[in-house]
C-alpha positions as CSV (number, residue, x, y, z in Angstrom):
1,X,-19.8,-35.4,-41.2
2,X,-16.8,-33.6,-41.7
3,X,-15.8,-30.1,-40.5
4,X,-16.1,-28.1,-43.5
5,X,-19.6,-30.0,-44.2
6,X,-20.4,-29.1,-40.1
7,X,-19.3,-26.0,-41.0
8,X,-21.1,-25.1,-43.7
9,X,-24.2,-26.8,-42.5
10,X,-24.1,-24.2,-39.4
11,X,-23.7,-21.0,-42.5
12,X,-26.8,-22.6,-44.3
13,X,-28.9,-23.0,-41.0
14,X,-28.3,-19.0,-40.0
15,X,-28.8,-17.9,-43.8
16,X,-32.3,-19.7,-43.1
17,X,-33.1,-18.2,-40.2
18,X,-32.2,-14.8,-40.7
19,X,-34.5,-15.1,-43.9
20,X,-37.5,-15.9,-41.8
21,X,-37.2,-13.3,-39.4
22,X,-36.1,-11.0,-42.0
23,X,-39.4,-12.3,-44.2
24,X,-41.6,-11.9,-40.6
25,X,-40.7,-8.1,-39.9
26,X,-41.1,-7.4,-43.8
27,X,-45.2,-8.6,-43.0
28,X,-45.2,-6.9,-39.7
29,X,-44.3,-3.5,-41.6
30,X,-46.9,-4.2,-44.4
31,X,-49.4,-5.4,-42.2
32,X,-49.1,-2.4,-39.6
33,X,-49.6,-0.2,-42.4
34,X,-52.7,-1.0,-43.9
35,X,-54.3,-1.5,-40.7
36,X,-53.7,2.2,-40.3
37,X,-55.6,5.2,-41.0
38,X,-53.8,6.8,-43.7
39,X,-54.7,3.2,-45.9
40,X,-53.8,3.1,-49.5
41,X,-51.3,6.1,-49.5
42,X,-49.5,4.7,-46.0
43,X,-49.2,1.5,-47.6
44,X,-47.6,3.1,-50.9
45,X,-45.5,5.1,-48.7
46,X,-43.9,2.0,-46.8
47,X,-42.9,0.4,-50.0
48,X,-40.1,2.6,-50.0
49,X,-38.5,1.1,-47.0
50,X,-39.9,-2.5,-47.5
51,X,-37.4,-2.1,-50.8
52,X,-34.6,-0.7,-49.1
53,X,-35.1,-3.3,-46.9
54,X,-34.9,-6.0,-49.8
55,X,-32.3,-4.5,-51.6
56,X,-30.2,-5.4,-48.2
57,X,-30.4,-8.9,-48.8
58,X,-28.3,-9.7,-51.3
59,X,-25.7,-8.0,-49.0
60,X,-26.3,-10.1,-45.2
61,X,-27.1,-13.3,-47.3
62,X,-24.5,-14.7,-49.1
63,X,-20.8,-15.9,-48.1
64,X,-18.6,-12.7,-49.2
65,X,-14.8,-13.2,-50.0
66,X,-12.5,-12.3,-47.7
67,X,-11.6,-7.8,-48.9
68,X,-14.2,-7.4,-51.3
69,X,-14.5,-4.2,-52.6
70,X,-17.9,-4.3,-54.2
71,X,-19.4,-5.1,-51.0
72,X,-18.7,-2.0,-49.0
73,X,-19.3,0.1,-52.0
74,X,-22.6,-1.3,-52.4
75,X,-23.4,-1.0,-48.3
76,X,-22.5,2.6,-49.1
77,X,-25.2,3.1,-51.8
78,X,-27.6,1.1,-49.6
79,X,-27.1,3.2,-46.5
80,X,-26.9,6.5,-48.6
81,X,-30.6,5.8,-49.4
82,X,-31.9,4.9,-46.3
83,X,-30.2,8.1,-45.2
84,X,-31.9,10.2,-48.2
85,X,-35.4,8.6,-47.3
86,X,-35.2,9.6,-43.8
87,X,-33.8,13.4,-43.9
88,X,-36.0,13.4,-46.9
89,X,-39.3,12.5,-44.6
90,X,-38.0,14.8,-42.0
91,X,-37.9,17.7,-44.3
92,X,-41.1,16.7,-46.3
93,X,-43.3,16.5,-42.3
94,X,-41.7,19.3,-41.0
95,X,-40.3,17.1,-38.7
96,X,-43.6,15.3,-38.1
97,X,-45.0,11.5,-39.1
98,X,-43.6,9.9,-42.6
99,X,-44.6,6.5,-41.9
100,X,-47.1,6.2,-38.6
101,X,-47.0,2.9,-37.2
102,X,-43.7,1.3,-37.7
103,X,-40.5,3.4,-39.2
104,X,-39.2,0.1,-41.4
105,X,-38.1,-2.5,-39.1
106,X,-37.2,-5.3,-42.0
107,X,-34.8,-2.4,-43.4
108,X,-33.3,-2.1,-39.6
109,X,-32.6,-5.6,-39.2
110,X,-31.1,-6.1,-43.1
111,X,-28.4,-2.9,-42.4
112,X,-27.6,-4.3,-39.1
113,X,-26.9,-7.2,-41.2
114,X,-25.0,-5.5,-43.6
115,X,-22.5,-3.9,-40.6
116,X,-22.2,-7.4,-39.8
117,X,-21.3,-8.9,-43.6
118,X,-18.9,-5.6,-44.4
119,X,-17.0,-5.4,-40.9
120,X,-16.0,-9.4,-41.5
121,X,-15.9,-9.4,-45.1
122,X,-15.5,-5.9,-46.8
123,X,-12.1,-4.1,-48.1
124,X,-10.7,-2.5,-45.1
125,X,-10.0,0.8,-46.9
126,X,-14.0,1.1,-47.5
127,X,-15.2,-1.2,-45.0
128,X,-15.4,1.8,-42.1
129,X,-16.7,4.1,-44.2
130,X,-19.5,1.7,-45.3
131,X,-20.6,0.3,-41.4
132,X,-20.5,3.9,-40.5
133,X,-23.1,5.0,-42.5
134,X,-25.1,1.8,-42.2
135,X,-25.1,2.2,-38.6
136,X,-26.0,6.4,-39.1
137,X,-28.8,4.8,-41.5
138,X,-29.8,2.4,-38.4
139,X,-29.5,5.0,-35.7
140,X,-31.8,7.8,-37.6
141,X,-34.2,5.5,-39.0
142,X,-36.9,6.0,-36.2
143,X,-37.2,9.7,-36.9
144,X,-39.6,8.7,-39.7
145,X,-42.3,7.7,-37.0
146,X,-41.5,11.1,-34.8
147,X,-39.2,12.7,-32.6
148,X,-40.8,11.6,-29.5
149,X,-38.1,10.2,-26.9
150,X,-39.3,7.0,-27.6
151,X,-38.4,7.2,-31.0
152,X,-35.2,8.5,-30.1
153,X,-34.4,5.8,-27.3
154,X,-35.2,3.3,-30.3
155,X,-32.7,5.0,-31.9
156,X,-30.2,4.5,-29.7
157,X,-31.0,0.9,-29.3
158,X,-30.6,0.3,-33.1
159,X,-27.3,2.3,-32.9
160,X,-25.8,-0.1,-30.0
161,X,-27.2,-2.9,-31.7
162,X,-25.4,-1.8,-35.4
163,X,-22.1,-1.1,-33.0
164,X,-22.6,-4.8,-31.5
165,X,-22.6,-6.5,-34.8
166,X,-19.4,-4.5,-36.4
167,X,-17.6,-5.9,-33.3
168,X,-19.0,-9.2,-33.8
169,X,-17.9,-9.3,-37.3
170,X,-14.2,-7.5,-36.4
171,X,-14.0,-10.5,-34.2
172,X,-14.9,-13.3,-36.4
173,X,-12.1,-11.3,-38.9
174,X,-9.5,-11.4,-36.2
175,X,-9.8,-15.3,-35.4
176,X,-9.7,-15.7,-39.1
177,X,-7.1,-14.0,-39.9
178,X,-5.1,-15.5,-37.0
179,X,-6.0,-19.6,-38.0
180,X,-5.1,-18.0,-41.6
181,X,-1.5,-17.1,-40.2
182,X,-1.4,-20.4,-38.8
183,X,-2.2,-22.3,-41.5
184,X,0.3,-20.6,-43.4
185,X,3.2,-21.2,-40.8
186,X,2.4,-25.2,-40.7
187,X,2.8,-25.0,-45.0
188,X,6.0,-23.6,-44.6
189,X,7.2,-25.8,-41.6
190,X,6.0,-28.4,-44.0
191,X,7.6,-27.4,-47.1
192,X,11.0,-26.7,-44.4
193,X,10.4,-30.6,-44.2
194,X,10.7,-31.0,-47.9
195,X,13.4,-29.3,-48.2
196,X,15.3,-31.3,-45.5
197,X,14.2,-34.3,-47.2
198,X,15.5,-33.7,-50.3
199,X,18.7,-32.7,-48.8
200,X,19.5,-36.0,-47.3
201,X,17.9,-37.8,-50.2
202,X,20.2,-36.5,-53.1
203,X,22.6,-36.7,-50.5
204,X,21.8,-40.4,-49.8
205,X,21.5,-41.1,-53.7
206,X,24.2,-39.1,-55.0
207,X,26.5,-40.9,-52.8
208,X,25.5,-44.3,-54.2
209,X,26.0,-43.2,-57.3
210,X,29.2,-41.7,-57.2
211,X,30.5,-45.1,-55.3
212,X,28.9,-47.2,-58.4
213,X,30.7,-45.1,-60.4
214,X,34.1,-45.8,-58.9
215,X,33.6,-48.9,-58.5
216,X,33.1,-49.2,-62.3
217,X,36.2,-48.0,-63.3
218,X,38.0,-50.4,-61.5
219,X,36.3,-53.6,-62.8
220,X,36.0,-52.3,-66.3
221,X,39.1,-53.8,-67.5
222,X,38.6,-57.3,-65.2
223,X,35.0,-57.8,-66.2
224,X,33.2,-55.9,-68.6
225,X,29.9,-57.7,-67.7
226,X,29.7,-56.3,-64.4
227,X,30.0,-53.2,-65.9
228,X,26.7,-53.4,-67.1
229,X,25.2,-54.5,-64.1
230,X,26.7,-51.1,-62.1
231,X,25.4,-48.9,-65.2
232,X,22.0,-50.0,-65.2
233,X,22.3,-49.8,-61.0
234,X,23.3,-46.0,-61.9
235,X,20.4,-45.1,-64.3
236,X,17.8,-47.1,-61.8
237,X,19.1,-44.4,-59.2
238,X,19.4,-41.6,-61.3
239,X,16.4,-42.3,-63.1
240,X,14.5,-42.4,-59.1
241,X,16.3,-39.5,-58.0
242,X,14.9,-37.3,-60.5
243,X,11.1,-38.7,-60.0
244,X,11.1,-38.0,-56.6
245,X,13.3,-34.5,-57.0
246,X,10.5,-33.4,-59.8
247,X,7.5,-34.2,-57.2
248,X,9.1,-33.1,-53.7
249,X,10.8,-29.6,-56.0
250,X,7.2,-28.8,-57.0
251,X,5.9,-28.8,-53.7
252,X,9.1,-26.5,-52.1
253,X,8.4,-23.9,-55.2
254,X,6.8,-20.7,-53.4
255,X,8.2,-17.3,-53.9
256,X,7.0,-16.6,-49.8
257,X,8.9,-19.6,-48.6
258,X,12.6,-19.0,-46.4
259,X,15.6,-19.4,-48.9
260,X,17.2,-21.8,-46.4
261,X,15.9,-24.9,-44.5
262,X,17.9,-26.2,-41.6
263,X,19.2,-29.6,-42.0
264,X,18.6,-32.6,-39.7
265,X,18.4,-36.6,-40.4
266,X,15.4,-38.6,-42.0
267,X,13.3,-40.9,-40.0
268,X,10.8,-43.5,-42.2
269,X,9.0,-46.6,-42.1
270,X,12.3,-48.9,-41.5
271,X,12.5,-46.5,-38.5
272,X,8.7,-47.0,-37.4
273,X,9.8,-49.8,-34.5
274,X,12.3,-47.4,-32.2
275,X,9.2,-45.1,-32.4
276,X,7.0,-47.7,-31.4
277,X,9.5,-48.4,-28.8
278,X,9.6,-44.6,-27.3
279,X,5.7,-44.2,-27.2
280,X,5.3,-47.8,-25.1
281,X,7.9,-46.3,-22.8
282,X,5.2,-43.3,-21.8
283,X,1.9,-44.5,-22.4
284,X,-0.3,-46.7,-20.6
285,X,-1.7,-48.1,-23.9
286,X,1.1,-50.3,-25.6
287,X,1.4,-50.1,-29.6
288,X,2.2,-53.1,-31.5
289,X,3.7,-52.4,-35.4
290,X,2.1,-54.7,-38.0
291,X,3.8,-54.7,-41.2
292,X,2.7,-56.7,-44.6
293,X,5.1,-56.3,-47.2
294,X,8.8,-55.2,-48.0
295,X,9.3,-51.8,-46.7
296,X,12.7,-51.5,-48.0
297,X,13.7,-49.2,-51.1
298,X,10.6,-47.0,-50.7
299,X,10.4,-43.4,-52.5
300,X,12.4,-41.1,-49.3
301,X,9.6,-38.5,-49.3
302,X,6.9,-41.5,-48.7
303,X,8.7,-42.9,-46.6
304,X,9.1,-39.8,-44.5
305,X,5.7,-39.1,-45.1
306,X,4.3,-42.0,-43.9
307,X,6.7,-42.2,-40.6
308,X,5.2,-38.7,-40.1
309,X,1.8,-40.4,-40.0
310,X,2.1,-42.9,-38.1
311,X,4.3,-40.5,-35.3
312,X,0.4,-37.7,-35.5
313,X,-1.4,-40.9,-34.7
314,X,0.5,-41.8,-32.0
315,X,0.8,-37.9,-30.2
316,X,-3.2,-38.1,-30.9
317,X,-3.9,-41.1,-28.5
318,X,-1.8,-40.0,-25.7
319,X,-3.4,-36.8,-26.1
320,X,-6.9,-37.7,-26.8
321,X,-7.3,-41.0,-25.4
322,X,-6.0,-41.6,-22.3
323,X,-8.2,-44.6,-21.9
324,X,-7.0,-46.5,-24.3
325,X,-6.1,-49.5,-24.0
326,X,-4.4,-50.7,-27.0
327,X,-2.8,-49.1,-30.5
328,X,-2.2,-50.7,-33.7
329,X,0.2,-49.4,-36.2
330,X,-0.2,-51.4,-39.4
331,X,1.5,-50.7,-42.5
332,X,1.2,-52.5,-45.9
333,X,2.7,-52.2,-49.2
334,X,0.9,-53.1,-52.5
335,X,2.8,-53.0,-55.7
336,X,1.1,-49.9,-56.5
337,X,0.2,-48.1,-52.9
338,X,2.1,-48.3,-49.4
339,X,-1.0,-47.9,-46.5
340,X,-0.7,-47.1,-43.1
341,X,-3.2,-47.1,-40.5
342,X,-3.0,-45.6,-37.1
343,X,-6.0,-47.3,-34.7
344,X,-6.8,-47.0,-31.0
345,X,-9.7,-48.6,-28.8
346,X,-10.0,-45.3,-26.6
347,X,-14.0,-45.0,-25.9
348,X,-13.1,-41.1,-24.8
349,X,-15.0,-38.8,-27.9
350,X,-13.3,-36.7,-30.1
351,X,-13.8,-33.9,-32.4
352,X,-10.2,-33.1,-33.7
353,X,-7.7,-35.9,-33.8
354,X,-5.1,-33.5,-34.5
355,X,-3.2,-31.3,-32.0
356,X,-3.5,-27.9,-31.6
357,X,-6.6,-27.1,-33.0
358,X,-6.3,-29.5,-36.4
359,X,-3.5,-27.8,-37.3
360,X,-0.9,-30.9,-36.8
361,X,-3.5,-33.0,-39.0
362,X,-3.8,-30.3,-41.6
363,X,-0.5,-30.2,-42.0
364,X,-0.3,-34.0,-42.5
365,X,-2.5,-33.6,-45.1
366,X,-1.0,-30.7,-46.8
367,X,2.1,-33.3,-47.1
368,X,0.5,-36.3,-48.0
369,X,-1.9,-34.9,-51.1
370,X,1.5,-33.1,-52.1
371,X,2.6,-36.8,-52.9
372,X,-1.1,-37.7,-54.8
373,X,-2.2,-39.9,-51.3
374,X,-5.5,-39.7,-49.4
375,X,-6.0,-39.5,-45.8
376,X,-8.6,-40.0,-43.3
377,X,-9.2,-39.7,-39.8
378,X,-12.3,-40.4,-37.8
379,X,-14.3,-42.4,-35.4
380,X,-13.7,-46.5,-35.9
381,X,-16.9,-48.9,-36.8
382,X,-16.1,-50.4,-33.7
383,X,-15.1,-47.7,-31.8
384,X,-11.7,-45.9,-31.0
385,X,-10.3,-43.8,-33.8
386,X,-8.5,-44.7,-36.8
387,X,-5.8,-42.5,-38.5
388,X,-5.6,-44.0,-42.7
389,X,-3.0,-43.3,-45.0
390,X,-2.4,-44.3,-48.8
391,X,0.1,-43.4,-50.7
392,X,1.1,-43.9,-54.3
393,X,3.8,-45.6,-55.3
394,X,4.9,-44.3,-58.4
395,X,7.1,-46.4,-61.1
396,X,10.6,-45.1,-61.4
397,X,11.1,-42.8,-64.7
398,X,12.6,-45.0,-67.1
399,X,14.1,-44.0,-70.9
């Protein structure tokens, strides 16, 4: 199972949950009520905050986006009645018994909730205003049973536990906002790749081309026929040039991204056995490079791309299997695909083949889904853990 599913299998699990006990203090409230003296016109009474208490769940229950403004408005509106039914009680008993046996403690539970959803989820500018007055609603909401020091130790209780859960949910917003930052800053370091990338390819390309060109003019007049030959040479480079500029330009079009990308040399697949080389040099497990196919005159950015893979697969075992005892880097081109696979026999489990939290992997995927490839990453049928790869190789444009 992947993260995201893991992830949102965890989400489903506490929705269910909190519906149950939510569901179970509902019946308490009912039940305590008619049990009590005041029967029929208790029980009528406690429908008040047995709604209240259901008009909550639509807020705790589902997943909110990230600065809605609806929700806090709509915690606001919540707690304002909650409020109004209490002071409204208060005024009504002279300060005696609204509701004798339990004070609502479904409609507790459901606005402690809501602090929760609107601290991690709500519009900052309303957000405050909103788990402030859910947490007065909490903290007052005993007063409908009495003023006895009970009641308002209760009170108190309710308060600290509506505090609790608006720090929970500022933290949950904090480490979100944080993996959000990160995420960002591996797009751009991978869009900063692109951009080197296509530097050193139309620098590569444009080079050839010009030199064709030349060459041309000199053997026009001595053979015309070979002529032809460099001119069709020229429009099979131009002609790739352009594919690859269209695809890699696509990806490097953000208005948020740095206007200039520093410059360094490309590294791909024909480079894949000096890499080989470095890793046996400081691991225990040596790597052995299987290649099927001619990996010569490859798209640049796959080519890149798939170096890139193969170097994440490699940092991954030395990091996260220092048992293993052998790596194979295989890479194989199809007429229509070029694959790669990454696989170790390390018996040592993992969780995140990627460093640095998953962001080195999500990266690699950014990149490689940029191109229109797939990749994988998970535990081996036989064990170990195997880093895949695929990516298409697209015809060059052609008139």
């Amino acid at each position: 199972m992947s993260a995201p599913d893991l992830r949102r299998l965890w989400v489903r699990l506490a929705q269910a949950t909190g519906l149950l006990v939510f569901g179970l203090l509902a019946l308490f409230d009912l039940t305590a009520t008619m049990s009590d003296a005041f029967g029929a016109a208790a029980l009528l009474v406690m429908l008040v905050p047995t709604g209240l208490a259901v008009a909550t769940v639509p807020l705790w229950l589902p997943v909110h986006r990230l600065g809605s403004r609806r929700l806090p408005l709509a915690a606001l509106a919540v707690a304002a009645a909650s409020l109004a039914v209490t002071a409204g009680g208060v005024v009504l008993t002279g300060g005696g018994v609204l509701f004798p046996r339990t004070w609502g403690l479904a409609e507790s539970a459901g606005l402690i909730g809501v602090v929760f959803v609107v601290s991690r989820w709500g519009a900052p500018r309303f957000a405050v205003w909103a788990a402030v007055a859910a947490g007065l609603a909490v903290a007052a909401m005993p007063l409908r049973a009495g003023t006895d020091n009970l009641l308002v130790i209760f009170g108190l209780l309710q308060a600290l536990a509506a505090v609790g859960a608006a720090g929970v949910g500022l933290y949950l917003r904090v480490i979100a906002a944080g993996r959000a930052r990160a995420i960002a800053l591996v797009r751009a370091e991978q869009r900063a790749e692109f951009a080197r990338d296509l530097h050193d390819f139309i620098a590569h390309h444009v080079t050839g081309i010009v030199v064709q060109a030349q060459g041309a003019r000199f053997i026009a007049e001595q053979d015309p026929r070979r002529v032809i030959v460099a001119l069709e040479q020229i429009e099979q480079a131009g002609a790739e040039t352009m594919a690859s500029m269209r695809r890699m330009v696509g990806i490097l079009r953000n208005p948020d991204a740095p206007p200039d990308a520093p410059l360094a040399p490309l590294a791909g697949v024909t480079d894949l056995a000096p890499l080989l080389s470095g890793f046996n040099g400081t691991a225990s497990a040596p790597a052995r490079l299987h290649v099927d196919g001619d990996l010569e005159g490859l798209p640049v950015e796959v080519s890149t791309s798939a170096y890139r893979v193969v170097m994440e697969g490699l940092t991954n075992t030395r990091q996260h299997a220092p048992d293993a005892r052998s790596v194979d880097v295989s890479v194989r081109r199809t007429p229509d695909w070029l694959l790669v696979r990454v696989a170790d026999d390390g018996a040592t489990p993992r969780t995140a083949p990627a460093r640095g939290h998953g962001f080195g992997l999500l990266g690699l995927t950014e990149r490689v889904r940029a191109l229109g490839g797939t990749i994988t990453a998970g535990p081996g049928v036989t064990g170990g853990w195997v880093l895949d790869a695929a990516f298409p190789l697209r015809p060059a444009v052609t008139r």
